[in-house]
Backbone as numpy.savetxt, mean C-alpha at the origin, in Angstrom:
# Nx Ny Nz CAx CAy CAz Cx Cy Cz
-10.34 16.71 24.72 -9.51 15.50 24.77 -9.38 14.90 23.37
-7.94 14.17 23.03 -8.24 13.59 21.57 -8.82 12.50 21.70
-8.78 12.06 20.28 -10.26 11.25 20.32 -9.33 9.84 20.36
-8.06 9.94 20.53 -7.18 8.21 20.45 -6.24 8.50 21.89
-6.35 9.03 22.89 -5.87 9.62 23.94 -6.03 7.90 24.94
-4.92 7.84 25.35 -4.72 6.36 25.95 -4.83 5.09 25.37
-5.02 5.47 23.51 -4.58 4.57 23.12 -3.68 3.92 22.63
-3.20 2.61 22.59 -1.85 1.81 21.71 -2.31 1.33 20.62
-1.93 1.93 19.23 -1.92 1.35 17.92 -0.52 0.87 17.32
-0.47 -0.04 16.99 0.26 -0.69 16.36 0.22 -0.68 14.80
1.58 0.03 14.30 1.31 0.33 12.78 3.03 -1.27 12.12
1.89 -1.66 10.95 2.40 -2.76 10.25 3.03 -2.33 9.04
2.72 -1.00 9.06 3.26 -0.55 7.71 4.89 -0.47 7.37
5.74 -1.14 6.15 7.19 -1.09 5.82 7.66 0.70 6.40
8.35 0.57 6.36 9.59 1.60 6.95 9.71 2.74 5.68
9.60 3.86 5.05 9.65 4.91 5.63 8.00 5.23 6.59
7.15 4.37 5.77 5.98 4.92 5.39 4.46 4.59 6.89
5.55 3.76 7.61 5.51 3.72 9.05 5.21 5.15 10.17
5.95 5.85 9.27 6.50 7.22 10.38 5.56 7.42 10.24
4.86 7.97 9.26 4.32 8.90 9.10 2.59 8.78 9.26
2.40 7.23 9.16 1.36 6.83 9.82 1.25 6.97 11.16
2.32 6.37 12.24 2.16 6.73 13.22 2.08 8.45 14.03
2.74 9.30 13.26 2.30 10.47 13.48 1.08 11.15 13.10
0.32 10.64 12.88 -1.32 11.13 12.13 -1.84 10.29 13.88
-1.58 9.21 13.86 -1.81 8.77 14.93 -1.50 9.23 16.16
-0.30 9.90 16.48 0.00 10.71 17.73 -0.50 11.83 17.67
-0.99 12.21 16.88 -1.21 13.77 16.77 -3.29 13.84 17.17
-2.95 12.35 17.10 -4.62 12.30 17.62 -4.61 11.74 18.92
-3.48 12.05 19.55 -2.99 11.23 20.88 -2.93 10.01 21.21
-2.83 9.21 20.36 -2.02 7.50 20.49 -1.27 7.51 20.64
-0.88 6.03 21.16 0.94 5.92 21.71 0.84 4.32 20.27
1.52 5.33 19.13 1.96 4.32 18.29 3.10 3.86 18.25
3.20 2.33 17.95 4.03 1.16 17.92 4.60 0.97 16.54
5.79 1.11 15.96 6.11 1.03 14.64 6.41 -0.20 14.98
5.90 -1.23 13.68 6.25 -2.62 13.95 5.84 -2.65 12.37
7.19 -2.86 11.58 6.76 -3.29 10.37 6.42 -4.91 10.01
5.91 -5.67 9.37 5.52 -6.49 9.28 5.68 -7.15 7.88
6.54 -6.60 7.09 7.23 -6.47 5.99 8.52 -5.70 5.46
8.72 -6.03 4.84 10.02 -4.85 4.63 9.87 -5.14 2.91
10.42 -3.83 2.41 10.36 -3.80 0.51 11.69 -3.20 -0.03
12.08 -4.08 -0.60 13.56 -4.36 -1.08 13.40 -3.98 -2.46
14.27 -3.11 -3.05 14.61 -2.72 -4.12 14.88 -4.03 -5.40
14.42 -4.18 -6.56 14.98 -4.63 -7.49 16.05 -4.54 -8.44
16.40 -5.52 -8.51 17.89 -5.12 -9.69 17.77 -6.16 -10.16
16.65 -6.07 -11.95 16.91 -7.15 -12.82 17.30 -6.33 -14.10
16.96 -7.49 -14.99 17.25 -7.07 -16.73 16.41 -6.79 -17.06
15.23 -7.65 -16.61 13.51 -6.71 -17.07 13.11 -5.67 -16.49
13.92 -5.18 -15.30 13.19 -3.99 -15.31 14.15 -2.91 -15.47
15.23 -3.35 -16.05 16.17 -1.87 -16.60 15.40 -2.04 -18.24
15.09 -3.45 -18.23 14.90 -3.16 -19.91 13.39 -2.41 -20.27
12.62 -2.90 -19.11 11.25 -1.92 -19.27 11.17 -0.59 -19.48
12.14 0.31 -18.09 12.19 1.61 -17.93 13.00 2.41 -19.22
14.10 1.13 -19.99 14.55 1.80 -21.34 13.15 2.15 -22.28
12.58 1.05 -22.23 11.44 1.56 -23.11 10.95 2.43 -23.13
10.56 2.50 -21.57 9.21 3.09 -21.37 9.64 4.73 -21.55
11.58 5.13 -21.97 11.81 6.16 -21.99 11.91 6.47 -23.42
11.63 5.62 -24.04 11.55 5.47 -25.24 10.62 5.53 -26.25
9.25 5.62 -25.03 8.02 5.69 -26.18 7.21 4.62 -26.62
7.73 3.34 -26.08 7.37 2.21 -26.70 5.87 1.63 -25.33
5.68 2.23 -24.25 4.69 2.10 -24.03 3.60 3.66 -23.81
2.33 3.07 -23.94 1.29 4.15 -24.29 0.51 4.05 -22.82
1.05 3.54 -21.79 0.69 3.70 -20.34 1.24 3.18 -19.74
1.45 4.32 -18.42 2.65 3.15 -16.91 1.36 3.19 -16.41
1.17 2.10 -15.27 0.48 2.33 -13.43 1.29 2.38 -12.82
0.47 3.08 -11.79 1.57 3.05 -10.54 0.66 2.95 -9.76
0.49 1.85 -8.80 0.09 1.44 -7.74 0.49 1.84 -6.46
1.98 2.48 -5.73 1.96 2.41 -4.58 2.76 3.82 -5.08
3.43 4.32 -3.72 4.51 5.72 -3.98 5.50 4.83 -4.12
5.39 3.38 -3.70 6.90 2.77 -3.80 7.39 2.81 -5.59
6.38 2.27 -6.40 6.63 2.12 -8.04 6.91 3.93 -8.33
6.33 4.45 -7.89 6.79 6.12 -8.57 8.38 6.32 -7.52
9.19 5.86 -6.90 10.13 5.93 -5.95 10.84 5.22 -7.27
10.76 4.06 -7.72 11.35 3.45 -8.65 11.90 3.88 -10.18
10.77 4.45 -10.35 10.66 5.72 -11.60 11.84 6.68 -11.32
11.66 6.91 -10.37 12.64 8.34 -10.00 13.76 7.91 -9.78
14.04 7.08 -9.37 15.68 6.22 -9.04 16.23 6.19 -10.50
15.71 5.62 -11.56 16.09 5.09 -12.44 16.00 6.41 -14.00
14.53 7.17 -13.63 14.42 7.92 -14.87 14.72 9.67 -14.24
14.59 10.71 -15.42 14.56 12.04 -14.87 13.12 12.21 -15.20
11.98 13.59 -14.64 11.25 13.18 -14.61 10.05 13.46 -15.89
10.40 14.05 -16.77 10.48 14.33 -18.57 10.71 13.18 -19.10
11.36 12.18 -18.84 11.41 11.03 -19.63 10.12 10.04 -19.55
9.36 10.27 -18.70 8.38 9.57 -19.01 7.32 10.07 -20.16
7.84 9.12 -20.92 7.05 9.23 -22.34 5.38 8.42 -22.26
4.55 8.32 -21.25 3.60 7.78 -21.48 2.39 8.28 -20.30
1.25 7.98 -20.73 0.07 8.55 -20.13 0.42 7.93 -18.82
-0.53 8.21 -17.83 -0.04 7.58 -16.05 -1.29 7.11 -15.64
-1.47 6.34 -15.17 -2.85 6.15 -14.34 -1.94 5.54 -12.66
-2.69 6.18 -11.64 -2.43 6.24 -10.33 -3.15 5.66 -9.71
-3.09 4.81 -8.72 -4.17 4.53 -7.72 -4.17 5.05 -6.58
-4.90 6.11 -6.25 -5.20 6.42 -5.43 -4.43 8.03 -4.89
-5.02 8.66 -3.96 -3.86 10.39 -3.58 -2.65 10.19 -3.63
-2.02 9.28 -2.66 -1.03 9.38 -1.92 -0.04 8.75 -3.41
-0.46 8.35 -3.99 0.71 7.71 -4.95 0.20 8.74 -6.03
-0.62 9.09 -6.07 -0.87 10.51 -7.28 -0.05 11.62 -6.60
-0.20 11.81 -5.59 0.90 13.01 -4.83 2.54 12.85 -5.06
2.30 11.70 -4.92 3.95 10.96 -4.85 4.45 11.53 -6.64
3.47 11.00 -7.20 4.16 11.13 -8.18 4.21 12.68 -8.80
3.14 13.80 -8.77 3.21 15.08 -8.73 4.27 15.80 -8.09
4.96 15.16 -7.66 5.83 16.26 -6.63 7.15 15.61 -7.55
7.08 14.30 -7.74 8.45 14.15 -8.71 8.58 14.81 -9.73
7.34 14.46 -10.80 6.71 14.58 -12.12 6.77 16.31 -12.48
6.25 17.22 -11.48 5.58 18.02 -11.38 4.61 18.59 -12.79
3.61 17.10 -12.81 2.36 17.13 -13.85 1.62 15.85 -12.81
0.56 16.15 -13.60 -0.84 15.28 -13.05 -0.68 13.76 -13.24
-1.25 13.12 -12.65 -1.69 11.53 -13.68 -2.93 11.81 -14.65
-2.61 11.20 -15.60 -4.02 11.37 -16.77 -4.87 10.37 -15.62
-4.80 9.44 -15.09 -5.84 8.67 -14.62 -5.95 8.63 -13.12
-6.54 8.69 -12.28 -6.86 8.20 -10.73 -8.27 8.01 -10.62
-8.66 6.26 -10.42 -10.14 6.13 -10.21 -10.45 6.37 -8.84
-11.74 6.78 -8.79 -12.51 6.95 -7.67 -12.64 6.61 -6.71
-12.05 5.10 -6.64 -11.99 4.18 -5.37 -10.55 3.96 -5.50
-9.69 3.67 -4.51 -8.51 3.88 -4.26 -8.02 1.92 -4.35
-8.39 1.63 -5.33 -8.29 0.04 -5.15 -7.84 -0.18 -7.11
-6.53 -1.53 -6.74 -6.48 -1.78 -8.37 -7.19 -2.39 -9.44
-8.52 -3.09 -8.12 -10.01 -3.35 -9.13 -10.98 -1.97 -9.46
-10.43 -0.82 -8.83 -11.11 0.37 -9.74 -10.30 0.94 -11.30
-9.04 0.62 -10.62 -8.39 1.10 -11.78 -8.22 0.39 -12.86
-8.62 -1.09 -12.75 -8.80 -1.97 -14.28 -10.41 -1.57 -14.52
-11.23 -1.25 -14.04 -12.66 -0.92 -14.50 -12.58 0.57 -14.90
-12.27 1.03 -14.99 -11.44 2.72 -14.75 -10.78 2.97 -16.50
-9.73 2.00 -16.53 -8.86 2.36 -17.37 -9.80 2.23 -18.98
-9.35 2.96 -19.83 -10.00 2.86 -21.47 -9.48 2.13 -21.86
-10.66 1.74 -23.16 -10.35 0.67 -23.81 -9.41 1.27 -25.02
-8.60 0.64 -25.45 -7.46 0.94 -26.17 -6.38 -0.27 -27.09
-5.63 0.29 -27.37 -4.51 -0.76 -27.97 -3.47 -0.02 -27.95
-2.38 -1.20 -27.30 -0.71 -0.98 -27.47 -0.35 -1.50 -25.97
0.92 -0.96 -25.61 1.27 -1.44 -24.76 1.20 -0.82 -23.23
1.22 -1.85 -22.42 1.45 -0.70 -20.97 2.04 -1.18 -20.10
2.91 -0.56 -19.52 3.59 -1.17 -18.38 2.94 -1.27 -16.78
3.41 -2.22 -16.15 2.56 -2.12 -15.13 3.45 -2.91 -14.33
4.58 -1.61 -13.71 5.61 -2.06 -12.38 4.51 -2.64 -11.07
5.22 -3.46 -10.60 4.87 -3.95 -9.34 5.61 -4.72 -8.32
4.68 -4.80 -7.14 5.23 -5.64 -6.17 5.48 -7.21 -6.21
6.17 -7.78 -6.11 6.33 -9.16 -6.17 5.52 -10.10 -6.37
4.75 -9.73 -4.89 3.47 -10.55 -4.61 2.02 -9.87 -4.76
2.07 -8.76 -5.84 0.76 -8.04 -6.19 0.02 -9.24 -6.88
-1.35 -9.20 -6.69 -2.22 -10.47 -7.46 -2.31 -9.98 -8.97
-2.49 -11.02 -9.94 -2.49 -10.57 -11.11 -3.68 -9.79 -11.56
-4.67 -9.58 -11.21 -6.20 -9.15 -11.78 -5.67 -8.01 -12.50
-4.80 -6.77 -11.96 -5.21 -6.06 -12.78 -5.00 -6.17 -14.47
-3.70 -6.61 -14.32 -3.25 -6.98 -15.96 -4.36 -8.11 -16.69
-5.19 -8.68 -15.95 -6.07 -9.16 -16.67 -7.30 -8.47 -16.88
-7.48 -7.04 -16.03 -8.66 -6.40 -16.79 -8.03 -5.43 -17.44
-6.49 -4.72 -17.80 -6.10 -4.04 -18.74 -6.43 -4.85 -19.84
-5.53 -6.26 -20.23 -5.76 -6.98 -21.25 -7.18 -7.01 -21.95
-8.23 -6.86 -21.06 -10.12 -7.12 -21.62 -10.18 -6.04 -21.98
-9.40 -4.48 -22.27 -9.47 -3.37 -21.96 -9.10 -3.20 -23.78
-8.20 -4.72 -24.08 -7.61 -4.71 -25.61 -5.59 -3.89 -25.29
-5.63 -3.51 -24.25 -4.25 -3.19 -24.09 -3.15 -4.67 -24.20
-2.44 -4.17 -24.11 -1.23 -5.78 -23.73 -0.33 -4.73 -22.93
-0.80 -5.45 -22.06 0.27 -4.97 -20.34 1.15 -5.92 -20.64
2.64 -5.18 -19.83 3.89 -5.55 -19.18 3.79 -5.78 -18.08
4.35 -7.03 -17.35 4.33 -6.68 -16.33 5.91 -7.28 -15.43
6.51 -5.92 -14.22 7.82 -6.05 -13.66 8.07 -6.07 -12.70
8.67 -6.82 -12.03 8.99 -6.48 -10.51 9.76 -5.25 -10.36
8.85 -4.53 -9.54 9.66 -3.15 -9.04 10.42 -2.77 -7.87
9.79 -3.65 -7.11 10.57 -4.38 -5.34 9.88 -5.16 -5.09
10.86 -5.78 -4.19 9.86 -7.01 -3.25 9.83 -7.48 -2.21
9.35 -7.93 -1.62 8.57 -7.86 -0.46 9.11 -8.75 0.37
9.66 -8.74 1.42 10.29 -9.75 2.61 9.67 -9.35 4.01
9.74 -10.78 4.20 8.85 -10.73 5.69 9.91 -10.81 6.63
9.83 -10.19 7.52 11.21 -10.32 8.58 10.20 -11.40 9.71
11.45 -12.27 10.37 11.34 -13.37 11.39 10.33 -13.09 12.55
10.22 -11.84 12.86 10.02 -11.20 14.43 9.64 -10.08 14.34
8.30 -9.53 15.27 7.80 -7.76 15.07 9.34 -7.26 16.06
9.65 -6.08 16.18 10.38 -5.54 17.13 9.71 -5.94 18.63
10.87 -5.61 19.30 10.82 -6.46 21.10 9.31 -5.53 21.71
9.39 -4.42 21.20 8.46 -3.45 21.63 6.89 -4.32 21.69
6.86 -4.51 20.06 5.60 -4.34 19.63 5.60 -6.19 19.81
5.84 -6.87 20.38 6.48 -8.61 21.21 5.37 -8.54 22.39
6.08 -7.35 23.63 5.47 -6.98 24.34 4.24 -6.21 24.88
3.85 -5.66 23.78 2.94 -4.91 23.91 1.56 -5.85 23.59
1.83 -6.78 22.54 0.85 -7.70 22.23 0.69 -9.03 22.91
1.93 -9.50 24.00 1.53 -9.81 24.99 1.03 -9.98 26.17
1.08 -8.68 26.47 0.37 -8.28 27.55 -0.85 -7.56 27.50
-1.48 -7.54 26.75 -2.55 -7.00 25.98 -3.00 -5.53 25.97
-1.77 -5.13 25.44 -1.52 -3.37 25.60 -1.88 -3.30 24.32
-2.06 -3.29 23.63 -2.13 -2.84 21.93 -4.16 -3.13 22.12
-4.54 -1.37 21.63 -6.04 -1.41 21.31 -6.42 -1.82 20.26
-5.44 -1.53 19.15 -5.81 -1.93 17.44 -3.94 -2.02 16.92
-4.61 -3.06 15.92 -3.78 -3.05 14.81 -4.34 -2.89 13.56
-3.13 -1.87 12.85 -3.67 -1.27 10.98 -2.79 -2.33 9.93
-3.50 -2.38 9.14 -2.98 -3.26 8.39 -3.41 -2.02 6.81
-2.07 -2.45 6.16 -1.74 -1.55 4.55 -2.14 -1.95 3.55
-2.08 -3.67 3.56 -1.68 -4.43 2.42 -1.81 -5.88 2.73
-2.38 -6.46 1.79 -2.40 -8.19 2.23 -1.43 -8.76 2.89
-0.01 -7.99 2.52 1.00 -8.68 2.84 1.46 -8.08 4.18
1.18 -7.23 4.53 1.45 -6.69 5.87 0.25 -7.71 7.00
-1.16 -8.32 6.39 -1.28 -9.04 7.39 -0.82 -10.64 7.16
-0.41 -10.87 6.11 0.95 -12.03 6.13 1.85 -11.76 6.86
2.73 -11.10 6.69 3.48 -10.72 7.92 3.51 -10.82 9.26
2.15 -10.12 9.64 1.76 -10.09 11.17 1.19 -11.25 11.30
0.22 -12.19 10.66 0.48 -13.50 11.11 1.85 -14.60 11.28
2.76 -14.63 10.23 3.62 -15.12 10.50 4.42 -14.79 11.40
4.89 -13.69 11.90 5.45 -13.24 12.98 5.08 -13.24 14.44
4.02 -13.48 14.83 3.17 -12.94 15.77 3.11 -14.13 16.28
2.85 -15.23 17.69 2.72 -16.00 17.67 1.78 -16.18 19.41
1.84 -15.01 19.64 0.85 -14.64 21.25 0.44 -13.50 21.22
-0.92 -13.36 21.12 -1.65 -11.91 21.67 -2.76 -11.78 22.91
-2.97 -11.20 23.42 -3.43 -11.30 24.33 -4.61 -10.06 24.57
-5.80 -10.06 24.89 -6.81 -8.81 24.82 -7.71 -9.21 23.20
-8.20 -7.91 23.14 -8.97 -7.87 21.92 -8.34 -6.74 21.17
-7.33 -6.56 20.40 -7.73 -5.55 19.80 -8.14 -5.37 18.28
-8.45 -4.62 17.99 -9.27 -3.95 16.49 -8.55 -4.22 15.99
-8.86 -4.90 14.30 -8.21 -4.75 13.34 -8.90 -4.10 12.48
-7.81 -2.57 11.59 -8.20 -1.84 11.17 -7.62 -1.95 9.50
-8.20 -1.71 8.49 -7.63 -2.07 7.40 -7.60 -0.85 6.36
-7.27 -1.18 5.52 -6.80 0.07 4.51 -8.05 0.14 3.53
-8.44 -1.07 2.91 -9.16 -1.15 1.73 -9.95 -2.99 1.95
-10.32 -3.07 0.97 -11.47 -4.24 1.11 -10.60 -5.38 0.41
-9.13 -5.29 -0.20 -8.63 -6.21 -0.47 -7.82 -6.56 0.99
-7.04 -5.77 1.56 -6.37 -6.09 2.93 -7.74 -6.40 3.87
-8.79 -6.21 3.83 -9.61 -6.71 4.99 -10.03 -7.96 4.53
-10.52 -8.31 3.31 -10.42 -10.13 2.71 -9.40 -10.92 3.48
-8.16 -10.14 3.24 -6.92 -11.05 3.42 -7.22 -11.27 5.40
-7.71 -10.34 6.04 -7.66 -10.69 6.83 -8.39 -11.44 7.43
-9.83 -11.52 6.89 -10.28 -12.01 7.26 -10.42 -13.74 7.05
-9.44 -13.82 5.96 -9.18 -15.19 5.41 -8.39 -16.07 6.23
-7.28 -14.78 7.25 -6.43 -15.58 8.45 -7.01 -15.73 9.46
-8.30 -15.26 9.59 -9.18 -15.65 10.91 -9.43 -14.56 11.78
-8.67 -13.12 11.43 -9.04 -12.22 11.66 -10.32 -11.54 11.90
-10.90 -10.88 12.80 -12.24 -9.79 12.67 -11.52 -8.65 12.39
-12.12 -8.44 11.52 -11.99 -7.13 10.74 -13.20 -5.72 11.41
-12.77 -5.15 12.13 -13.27 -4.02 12.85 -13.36 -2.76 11.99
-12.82 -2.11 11.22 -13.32 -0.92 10.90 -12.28 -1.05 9.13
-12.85 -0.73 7.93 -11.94 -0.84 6.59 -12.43 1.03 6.71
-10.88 1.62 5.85 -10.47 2.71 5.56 -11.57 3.27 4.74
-12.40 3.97 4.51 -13.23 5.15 3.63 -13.28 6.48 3.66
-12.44 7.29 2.28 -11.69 6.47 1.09 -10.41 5.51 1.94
-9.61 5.03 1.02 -8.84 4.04 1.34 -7.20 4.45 1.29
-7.09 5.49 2.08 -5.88 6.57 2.25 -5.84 6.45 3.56
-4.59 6.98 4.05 -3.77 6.71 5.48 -4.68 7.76 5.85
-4.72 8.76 5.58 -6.27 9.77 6.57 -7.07 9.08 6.67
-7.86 8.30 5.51 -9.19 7.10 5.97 -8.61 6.32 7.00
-7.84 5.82 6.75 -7.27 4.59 7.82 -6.86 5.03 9.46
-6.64 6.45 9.70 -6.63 6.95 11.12 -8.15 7.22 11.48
-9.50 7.69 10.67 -10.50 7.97 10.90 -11.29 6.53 11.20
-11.29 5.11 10.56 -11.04 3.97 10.57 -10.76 3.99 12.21
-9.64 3.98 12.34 -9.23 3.78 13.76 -10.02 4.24 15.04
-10.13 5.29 14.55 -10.95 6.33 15.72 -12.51 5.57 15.29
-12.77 5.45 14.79 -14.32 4.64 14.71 -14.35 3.12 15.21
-13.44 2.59 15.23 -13.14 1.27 15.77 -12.73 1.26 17.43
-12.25 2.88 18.01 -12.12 2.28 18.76 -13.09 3.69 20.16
-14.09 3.94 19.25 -14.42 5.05 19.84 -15.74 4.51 20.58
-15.95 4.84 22.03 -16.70 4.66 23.04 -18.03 4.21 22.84
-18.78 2.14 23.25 -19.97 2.59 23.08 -21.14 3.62 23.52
């Protein structure tokens, strides 16, 4: 029997990156609920066409890339030889992301899949570095590049909108207290699901990605039931299955 067989998970994760969570999840026999709880909107400014000129230019001596969404951005805008600068990644899935564009490595991916590994992580140095991001990413890391002696950039690369309402599905399912767990990606995915959400009913698990999304949750009043180890969508289905597996 699988080991999530009669269960309902509810995935918060933005849209593509939804699918594919919930299929790690069916394939362990859950009946997953796509219910994004955010949505991530493309940018179109002057700072960040004027960054990516640079950055094709040589004028910075490191990008990050934090999510597959910032290496999605890269690729929209650059070919994939033009990146003139060392890479540091956080974490597989955005080191993969970017290998399959790139087809080369990141010089950097720390050990823990979090952007307080990758400012403790990164060398100490001088010059510049860019450091695309999400709207509402917290500032720390550019303040431990900066202690690092670098001088980070920093750009909006998309951003982040909360939609009004989960889908009618995932409405119902959390009213009637069908949903065993909910996963949460990102601080802002459990912003989302609080603001949206306004009746649940039952107990179920909240399952988290990393120890910054389980803070956040637990700051909305959330119990935090099982955090991702490592802190990858495979951690985060194994997460699940430990949260919701038989005393």
């Amino acid at each position: 029997m699988k080991a999530l067989a009669g269960r309902t998970v509810l995935v918060t994760r933005p849209r593509p990156e939804a699918e594919a969570l919930a299929r790690l999840l069916e394939r362990r026999g859950a009946t997953a609920i796509v219910a994004p709880a955010i949505e991530l909107v493309p940018v179109r400014s002057a700072a960040l066409t004027r960054a990516l000129a640079e950055l094709e230019d040589g004028a910075f001596v490191w990008v990050t890339l934090t999510s597959p969404r910032t290496v999605d951005v890269l690729a929209e805008h650059l070919t994939p030889g033009r990146v003139r600068a060392r890479v540091a990644a956080v974490g597989d899935g955005t080191a993969e992301r970017f290998r399959r564009w790139s087809r080369r490595d990141p010089d950097l991916v720390p050990k823990a899949f979090t952007t307080a590994a990758l400012g403790r992580a990164f060398p100490k140095g001088i010059g510049r570095v860019l450091t695309p991001r999400a709207d509402v990413a917290p500032e720390g890391l550019e303040d431990a590049i900066a202690r690092k002696g670098w001088t980070p950039t920093r750009v909006d690369a998309y951003r982040t909108r909360i939609p009004r309402s989960l889908p009618a599905e995932a409405r119902a399912a959390l009213r009637s207290g069908g949903v065993d767990a909910v996963t949460f990606t990102s601080a802002s995915t459990v912003r989302g699901f609080v603001r949206a959400v306004s009746v649940v009913k039952g107990n179920p698990k909240v399952v988290c990605i990393g120890p910054v999304t389980a803070r956040e949750a637990r700051g909305h009043g959330l119990r935090v039931h099982a955090v991702a180890d490592p802190h990858t969508v495979d951690g985060l289905v194994a997460a699940v299955e430990r949260a919701l597996a038989p005393r």
